[in-house]
N, C-alpha and C positions, 0 to 999 in steps of 0.2 A: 653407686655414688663413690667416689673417691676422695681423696684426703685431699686434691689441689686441683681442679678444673671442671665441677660440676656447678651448676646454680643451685641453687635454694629449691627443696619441692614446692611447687604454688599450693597455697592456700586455698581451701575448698571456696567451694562457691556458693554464695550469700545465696542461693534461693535451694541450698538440700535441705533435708525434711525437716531440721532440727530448728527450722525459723519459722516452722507455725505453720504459715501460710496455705502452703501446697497441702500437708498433711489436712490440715482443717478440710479442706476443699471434698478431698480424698474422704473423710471419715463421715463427712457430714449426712450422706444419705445412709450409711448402714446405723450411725446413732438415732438418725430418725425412726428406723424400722425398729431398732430394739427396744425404743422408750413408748413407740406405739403398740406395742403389743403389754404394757406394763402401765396400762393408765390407774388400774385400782391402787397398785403399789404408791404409784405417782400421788396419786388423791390419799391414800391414806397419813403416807410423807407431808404433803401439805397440810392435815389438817394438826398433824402435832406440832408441825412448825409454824401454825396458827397460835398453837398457843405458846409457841416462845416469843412471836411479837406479842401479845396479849403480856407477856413476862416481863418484856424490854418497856412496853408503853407504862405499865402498872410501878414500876419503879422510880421513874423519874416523877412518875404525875403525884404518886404519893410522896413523895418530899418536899414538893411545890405547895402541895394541899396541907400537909403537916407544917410548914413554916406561916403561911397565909392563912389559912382557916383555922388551927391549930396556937402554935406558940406567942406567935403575934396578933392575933389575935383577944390575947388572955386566956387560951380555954386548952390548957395542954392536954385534959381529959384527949380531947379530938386528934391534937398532933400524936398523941402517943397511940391512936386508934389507925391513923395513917403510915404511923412508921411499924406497926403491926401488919396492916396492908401490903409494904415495901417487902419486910420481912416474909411474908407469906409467899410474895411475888419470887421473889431471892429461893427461896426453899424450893418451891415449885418446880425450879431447873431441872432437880434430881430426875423426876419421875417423865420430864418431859423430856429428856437426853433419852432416858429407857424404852421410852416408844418409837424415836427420832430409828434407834439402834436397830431393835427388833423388825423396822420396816425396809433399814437400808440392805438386809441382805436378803430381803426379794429382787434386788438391783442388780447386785454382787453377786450372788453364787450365778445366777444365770450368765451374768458377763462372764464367770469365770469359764463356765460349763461350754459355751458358744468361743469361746478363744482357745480350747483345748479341740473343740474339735474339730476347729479353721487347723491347727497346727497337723491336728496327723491326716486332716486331708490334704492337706500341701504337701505333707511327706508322701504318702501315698499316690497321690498325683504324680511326683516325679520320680519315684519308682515304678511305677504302671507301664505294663509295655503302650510307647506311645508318647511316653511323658519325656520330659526332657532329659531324664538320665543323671546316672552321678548319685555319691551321696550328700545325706542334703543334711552336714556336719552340725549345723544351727538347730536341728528339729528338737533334741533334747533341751537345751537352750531356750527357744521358746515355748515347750512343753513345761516349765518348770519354773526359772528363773523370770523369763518376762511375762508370763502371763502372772504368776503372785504378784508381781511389781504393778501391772494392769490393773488388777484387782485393789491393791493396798493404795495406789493413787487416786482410784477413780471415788471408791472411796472417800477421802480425804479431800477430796472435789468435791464430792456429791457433797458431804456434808461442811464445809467449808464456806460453799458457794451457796447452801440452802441457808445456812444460820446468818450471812450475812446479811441476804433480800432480806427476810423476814424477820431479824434485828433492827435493819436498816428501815425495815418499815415501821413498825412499830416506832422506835426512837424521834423518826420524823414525826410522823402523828401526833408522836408525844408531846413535841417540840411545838408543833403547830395549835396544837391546844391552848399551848401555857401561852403563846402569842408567835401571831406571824411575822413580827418581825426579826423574831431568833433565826426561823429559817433565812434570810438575807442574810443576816452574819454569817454563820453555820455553813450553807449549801456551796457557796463560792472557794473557798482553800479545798474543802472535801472533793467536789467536784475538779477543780484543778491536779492534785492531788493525785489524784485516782488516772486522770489521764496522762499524764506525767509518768507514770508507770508502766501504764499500758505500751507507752508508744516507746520504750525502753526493750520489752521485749525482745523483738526479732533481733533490730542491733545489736542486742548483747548478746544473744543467740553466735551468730556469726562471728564476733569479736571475741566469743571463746574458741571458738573452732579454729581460727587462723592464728590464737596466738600459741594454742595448742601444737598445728603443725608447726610453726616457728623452733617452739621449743623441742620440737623431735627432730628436725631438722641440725639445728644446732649440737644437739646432743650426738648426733649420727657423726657429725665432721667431726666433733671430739673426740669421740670414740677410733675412730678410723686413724685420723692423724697420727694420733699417740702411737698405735700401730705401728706408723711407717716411719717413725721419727728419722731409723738410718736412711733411710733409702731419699726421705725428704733432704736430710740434709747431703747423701751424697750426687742426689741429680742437680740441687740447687733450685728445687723445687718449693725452701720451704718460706720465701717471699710470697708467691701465691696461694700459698695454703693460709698464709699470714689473713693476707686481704678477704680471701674467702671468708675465713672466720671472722674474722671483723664485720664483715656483709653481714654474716648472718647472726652475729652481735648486738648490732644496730636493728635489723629487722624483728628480731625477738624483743627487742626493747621497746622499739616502738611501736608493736602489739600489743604488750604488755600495757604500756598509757594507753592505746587507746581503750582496750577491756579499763584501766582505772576509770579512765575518764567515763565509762557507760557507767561502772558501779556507780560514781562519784551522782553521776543523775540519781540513779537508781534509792542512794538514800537520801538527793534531794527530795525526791516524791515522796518517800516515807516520811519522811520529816512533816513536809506540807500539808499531807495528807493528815499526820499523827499527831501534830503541835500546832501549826497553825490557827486549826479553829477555835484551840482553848485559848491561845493568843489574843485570835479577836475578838470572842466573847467576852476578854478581860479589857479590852480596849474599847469596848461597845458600850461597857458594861453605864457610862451616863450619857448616851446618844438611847440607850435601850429604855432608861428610865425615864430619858422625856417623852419619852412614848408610851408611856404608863403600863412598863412589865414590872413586876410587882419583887420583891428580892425571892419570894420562894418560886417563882417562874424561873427568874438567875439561876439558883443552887438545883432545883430541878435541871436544867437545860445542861450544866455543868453534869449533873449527875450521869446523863442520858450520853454526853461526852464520851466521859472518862468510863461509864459503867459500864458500856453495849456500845456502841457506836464506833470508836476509834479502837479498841481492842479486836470489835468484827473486821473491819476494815484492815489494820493489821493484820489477821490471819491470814482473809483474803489475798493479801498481796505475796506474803508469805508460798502459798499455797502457788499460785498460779507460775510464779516465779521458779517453785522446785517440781511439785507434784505435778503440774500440767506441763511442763516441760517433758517429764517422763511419758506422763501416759500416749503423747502424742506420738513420741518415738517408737512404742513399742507398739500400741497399736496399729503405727501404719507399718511395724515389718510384719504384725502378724496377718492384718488383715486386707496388705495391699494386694495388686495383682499377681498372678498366679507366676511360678517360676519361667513359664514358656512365654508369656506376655512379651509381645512385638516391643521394638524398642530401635531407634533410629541405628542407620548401619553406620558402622567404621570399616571403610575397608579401603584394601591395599591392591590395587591393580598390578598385578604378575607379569609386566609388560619384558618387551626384549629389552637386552640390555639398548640397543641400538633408540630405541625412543618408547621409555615406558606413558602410561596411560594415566588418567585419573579416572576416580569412579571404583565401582564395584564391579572390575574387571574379573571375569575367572579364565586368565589368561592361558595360554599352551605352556609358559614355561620356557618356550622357547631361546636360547640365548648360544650368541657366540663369545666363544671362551676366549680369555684375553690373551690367552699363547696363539690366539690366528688357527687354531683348530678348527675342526668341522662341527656347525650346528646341531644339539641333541635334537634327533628325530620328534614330530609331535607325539609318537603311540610311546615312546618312554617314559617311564613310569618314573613320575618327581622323587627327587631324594628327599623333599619334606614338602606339604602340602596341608593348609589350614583352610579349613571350610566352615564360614560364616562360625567363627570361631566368638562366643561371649565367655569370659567370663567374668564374676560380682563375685568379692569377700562379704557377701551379706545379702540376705534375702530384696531387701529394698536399698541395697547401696549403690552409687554410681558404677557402673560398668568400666573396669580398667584396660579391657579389650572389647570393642561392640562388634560384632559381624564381621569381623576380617578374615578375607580372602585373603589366600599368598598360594605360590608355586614358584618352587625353587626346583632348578634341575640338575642332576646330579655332575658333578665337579665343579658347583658356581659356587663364590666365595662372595655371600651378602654378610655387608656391615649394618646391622639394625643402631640408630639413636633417636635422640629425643631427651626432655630436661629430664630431669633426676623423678623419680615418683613416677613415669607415665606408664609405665608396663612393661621396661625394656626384659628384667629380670624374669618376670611373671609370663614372658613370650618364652622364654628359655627353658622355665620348668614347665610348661604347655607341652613344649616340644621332646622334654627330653621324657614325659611321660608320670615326674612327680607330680603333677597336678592336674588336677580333672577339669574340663570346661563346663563352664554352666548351660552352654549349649553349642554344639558344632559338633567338629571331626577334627581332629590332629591325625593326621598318617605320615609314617617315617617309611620310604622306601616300599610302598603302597601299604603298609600295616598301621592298623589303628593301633596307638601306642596305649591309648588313655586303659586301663584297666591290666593291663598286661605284667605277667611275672619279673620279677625284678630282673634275671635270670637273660631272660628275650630282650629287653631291653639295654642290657647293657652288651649286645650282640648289634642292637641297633645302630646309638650313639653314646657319646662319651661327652658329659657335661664337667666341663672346669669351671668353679665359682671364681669371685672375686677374694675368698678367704680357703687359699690351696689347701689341701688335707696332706699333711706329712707323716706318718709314724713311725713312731723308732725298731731300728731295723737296720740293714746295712741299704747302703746306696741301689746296687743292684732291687734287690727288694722292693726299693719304693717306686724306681721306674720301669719295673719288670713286670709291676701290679697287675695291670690288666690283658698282659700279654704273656704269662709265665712260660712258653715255647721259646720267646726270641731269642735267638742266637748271640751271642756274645759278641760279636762281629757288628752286628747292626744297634745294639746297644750303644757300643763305642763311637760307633759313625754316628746317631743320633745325638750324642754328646757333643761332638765335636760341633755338629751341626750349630745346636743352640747355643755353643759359645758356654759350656759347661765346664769345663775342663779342667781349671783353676779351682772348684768349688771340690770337683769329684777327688784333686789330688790335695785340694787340705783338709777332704775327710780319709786318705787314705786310700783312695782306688774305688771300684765297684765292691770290693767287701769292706769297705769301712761301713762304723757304725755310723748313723745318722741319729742326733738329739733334734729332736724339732725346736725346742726352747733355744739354740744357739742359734739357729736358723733365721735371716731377716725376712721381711715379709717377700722381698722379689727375688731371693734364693729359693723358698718356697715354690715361689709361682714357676718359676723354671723347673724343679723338678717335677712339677704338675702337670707343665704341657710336654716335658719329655715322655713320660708316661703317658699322655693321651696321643701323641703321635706315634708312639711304640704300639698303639692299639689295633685291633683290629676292624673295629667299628669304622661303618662306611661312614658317617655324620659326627662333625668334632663341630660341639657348643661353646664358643669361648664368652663367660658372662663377666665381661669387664676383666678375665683375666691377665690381662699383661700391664694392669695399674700400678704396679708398685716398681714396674720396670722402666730407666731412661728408655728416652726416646730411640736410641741407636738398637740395645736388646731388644725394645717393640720391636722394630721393622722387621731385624733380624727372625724373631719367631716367627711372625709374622709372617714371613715369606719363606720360609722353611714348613710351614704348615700346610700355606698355600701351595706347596708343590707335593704334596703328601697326597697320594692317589683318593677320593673322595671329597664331598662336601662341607663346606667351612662357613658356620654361622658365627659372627664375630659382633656382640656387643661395644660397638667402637667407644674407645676412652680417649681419646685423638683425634684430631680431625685429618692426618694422617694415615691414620687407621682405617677412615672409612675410604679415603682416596684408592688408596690400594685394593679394594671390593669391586667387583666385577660390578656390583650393583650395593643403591643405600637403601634401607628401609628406613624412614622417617617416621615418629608415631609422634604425634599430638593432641592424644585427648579427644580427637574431632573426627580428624580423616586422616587416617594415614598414605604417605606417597611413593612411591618403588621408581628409582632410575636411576641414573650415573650422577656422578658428581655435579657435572655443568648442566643437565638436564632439571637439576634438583636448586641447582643456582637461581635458576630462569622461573620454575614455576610454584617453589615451595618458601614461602616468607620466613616459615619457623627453620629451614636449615640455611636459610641466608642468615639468621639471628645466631646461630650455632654457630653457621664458621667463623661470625663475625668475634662472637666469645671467645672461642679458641685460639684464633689470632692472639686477640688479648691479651 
C-alpha cells in the first residue's frame, strides 16, 4: 500500500469463525463425544446444582413465609423461624460452590489434556514425511496460550451457564408457588431481554472485526504518508493522498457507529433483561393484589429478583458475550481440520501472453517477448514457477493465497496487483524464499526456494520492498551491495541510467558518505533498484518499489530493469506500471487472472474496477 493510490483493505467477511455460527456447526459433534463419555461427572454436576436451585427457591419462599405466616400475621416467633430458614439457605451457598468446584474439573483437566494432544498431533502431522511441510510457528501458541484460555473459558461457561438453568429454575418455581400470576409479570421483559442479546451476538461479532481492519488500515496510510511527505508534495501527489485519507477517515468512523450502535443494543438488552422486571413488578404491584398475591408473595418475588435471578442472568450475558466468544475461537483453531484439509483452489492460469486462459491452468509458460523475439522453448525450465501454492497466517484463518498456479518464463516481465491486503506482498516473499507455504512448491529457476540458505537464495533473486534498506557507507558501497566485483565503469553507466547522477554528485561521487536519515524516501528507492540491477541474480522482485517515485522516474526504472538480462516481477503501483508487463497477474481473493492489459479489460471485472481507480 502506498501513501496516495491504494483503496482501503476490505473488511473480513461477516461469516469467519469469529461469528459463532460456522464454528458452533464445526465443534458441535466432538462436544458431543466429549460430554458423552463424562455422563457421571455430568450427574454429579447436576445433582450439587440441584441444590443451588433448592438454595434460590428456599430464599425467596422464606420471606414470603416470614411476612405472611410470620410478622403479619402476629406470630413473629414463626417470621423469625423463616428468616432463619433464609439465612440457612444463604449460608448453604458456601459448601454448595465447593462441590459445584471439586466436580468441574472432571470436565476441565480432560478438555485440557484432549487439546494438548490435538495440538502436537497437528504439529507432528505436518512435520511427518507426507504431511504438509513447513513449520507450524502457531504450535507453541496453541500448546500453551490457547489451550489455558480454552480451559479458563470453558470453565467460566460451564459454570456460568449451570448456576444460571438451575437458579433460574428454582427462582421460577419459587415465583410460581407464591402465585402465577408473578410469572406473567416476571417472564415477558426476562424473556425479551434475553433475546435481545442473543441476537446482538454475531453482529457485533463482525462489526468489531471491520472496524478493526478500518482502523489498521487507517493507521497504515498515516503512517506511510508521514513518510513520503517530500516526495508527496514534490510529485503533487499530496491532493490524493488528502482524499485517500479522508476515505479512510470516514470509513473508520462509520465503523465505529456502527460497532456503537450494536453496543448501544447490547446494553439495551441488559437493561431489559436487568431492570425491567423489577419495573414491572413495581407497576403490577395493584393489578397483582387484586388477584389476591399477598404482600409477602411481593417482597418474596422482589427477593427471588434482585437475589438470584437477574444477577444469574447478568452473568450469563456477561459470560457469553466475552468467554464464549473466546472459547469458540480457540477451539475451532485447535480442533478444526487438519493443516492439509482440501480447500477451494485460486488459481492463475499461466497462459501466453498472446491469450491467456481462466481456470487452473498449469500452463507451458510459453510467451512471446515484447522486443519481437523468438518464443521460450516449452522444455525450458520457468524462471519462477508456483505449484498449487496455499498459504494461511493461522491454523484456521482464511487463506491469502489458495492453490495458485503460475509459470513465468525466463526474461518475461509480469506486473502482479490487486486492492491493498489481498496477497500481492505475501506473493513476493513466497517467491523470494522468506516465507514458507502452507502448502505447494515455489521453484526459482527450477529450485525449490522455500527452506534454502540465505546464501543460495540471494544467488537466486533479489527482493526490493516498498521501504528500501539504505546504510551508512559511502555511495559506491550501497550500490555495489550485492555485486561487490562490478567494475566501476558499469556502476557509472547504471547511474546514469536511473537518472542518479544529481543525487550521487550532492553526495559527493561514488565515495561520498551516504546518511540515510537525509535521504527522502524515493532517493532511497533509487539507490535500491540501482543495486538490484547491479545484481547478479537472474529474478529482480520489485514489491511496490518505485512508490515514492514520480511517475516519469517510474517508467524510467522501469524500463531500464526491464532491459536488464533476466526476469522482472513487478508489484505494480500504477496502472502504467502494469501496461508496460509483458503480462498482469490480477489476484482477488477468489480467482486470480494472468493476460495482457486488453485481455484482462474484456474478461476480469476487478481490473476493470482498478484501472478505473487509477484513472481517478
Amino acid at each position: 500500500m502506498t501513501s496516495a493510490g491504494h483503496r482501503p483493505a476490505p473488511a473480513p467477511d461477516d461469516g469467519a469463525v469469529d461469528t459463532g455460527a460456522g464454528a458452533l456447526r464445526r465443534l458441535a459433534p466432538p462436544a458431543r463425544r466429549f460430554l458423552a463419555h463424562r455422563k457421571d461427572v455430568l450427574a454429579r454436576l447436576a445433582l450439587w446444582s440441584l441444590a443451588e436451585s433448592g438454595q434460590a427457591f428456599l430464599v425467596g419462599y422464606a420471606v414470603a413465609r416470614c411476612v405472611d405466616d410470620g410478622f403479619l400475621a402476629g406470630d413473629p416467633r414463626r417470621g423469625l423461624l423463616w428468616l432463619a430458614v433464609a439465612l440457612v439457605a444463604v449460608l448453604s451457598g458456601a459448601p454448595v460452590v465447593r462441590g459445584v468446584f471439586a466436580q468441574l474439573s472432571g470436565l476441565t483437566e480432560p478438555l485440557r489434556d484432549a487439546l494438548v494432544r490435538r495440538a502436537v498431533d497437528r504439529s507432528m502431522a505436518r512435520a511427518a514425511p507426507g504431511g504438509p511441510g513447513g513449520t507450524d510457528r502457531a504450535a507453541v501458541s496453541r500448546l500453551t496460550n490457547q489451550v489455558e484460555i480454552a480451559r479458563d473459558s470453558f470453565a467460566g461457561l460451564v459454570l456460568t451457564l449451570r448456576s444460571f438453568v438451575f437458579t433460574a429454575v428454582g427462582a421460577l418455581l419459587g415465583l410460581l408457588s407464591l402465585h402465577p400470576a408473578l410469572l406473567v409479570v416476571v417472564l415477558p421483559p426476562l424473556a425479551a431481554g434475553l433475546a435481545l442479546f442473543l441476537a446482538t451476538l454475531r453482529p457485533m461479532a463482525a462489526a468489531q472485526r471491520r472496524a478493526l481492519a478500518a482502523d489498521e488500515a487507517l493507521g497504515d496510510h498515516a503512517a506511510r504518508s508521514r513518510a513520503a511527505l517530500r516526495d508527496l508534495a514534490a510529485c503533487g501527489t499530496g491532493p490524493g493522498a488528502e482524499r485517500l485519507g479522508a476515505d479512510l477517515v470516514a470509513d473508520a468512523a462509520a465503523q465505529a457507529r456502527t460497532l456503537a450502535g450494536w453496543a448501544a443494543v447490547r446494553t439495551a438488552a441488559l437493561g431489559v433483561a436487568g431492570h425491567l422486571p423489577v419495573l414491572a413488578l413495581l407497576v403490577a404491584v395493584p393489578w397483582l393484589r387484586g388477584r389476591g398475591v399477598s404482600a409477602g408473595a411481593l417482597l418474596g418475588a422482589f427477593t427471588y429478583l434482585v437475589q438470584s435471578l437477574l444477577p444469574a442472568l447478568h452473568t450469563l450475558m456477561t459470560a457469553l458475550g466475552a468467554a464464549g466468544a473466546r472459547l469458540l475461537v480457540v477451539l475451532d483453531r485447535i480442533l478444526g481440520p487438519e493443516p492439509g484439509a482440501a480447500s477451494p483452489p485460486q488459481a492463475c492460469a499461466a497462459s501466453t501472453a498472446e491469450g491467456g486462459g481462466r481456470g487452473r491452468s498449469r500452463g507451458t509458460g510459453v510467451r512471446t517477448p515484447a522486443d519481437g523475439g523468438h518464443p521460450v522453448p516449452r522444455a525450458a525450465v520457468p524462471a519462477l514457477e508456483l505449484r498449487s501454492v496455499t498459504l494461511s497466517y493461522g491454523v484456521r484463518a482464511e487463506p491469502v493465497l489458495d492453490a495458485l498456479d503460475l509459470r513465468v518464463a525466463p526474461g518475461e516481465h509480469l506486473a502482479v496487483v490487486g486492492p491493498s491486503g489481498i496477497g500481492k506482498s505475501t506473493l513476493t516473499r513466497l517467491v523470494a524464499g522468506t516465507l514458507a507455504p502452507s502448502r505447494g512448491e515455489v521453484r526459482v529457476a527450477g529450485d525449490v526456494v522455500t527452506g534454502r540458505p540465505a546464501t543460495e537464495l540471494a544467488a537466486l533473486r533479489v527482493l526490493v520492498p516498498q521501504e528500501a534498506y539504505v546504510f551508512s557507507g559511502t555511495v559506491g558501497d550501497n550500490l555495489a551491495y550485492l555485486n561487490p566485483d562490478v567494475r566501476r565503469a558499469e556502476l557509472e553507466a547504471a547511474v546514469r541510467a536511473f537518472g542518479l547522477d544529481p543525487l550521487v554528485e550532492r553526495l559527493s561521487g561514488p565515495d561520498g558518505a551516504v546518511r540515510p536519515a537525509e535521504l527522502s524516501p524515493g532517493e532511497r528507492q533509487l539507490i535500491a533498484l540501482v543495486r538490484a540491477y547491479l545484481s547478479p541474480a537472474p529474478l529482480l522482485l520489485l514489491d511496490e518499489a518505485t512508490c515514492h517515485l514520480d511517475p516519469a522516474s517510474e517508467a524510467r526504472a522501469e524500463e531500464v530493469l526491464a532491459g536488464r538480462p533476466g526476469t522482472l516481477l513487478v508489484v505494480a503501483h500504477r496502472l502504467s506500471s502494469a501496461i508496460r508487463a509483458d503480462r498482469i497477474l490480477v489476484l482477488d481473493g477468489e480467482r486470480a487472472e494472468c493476460g495482457t492489459h486488453g485481455e484482462l479489460l474484456t474478461r476480469s471485472p476487478l481490473y476493470r474496477d482498478l484501472t478505473g481507480h487509477w484513472h481517478a
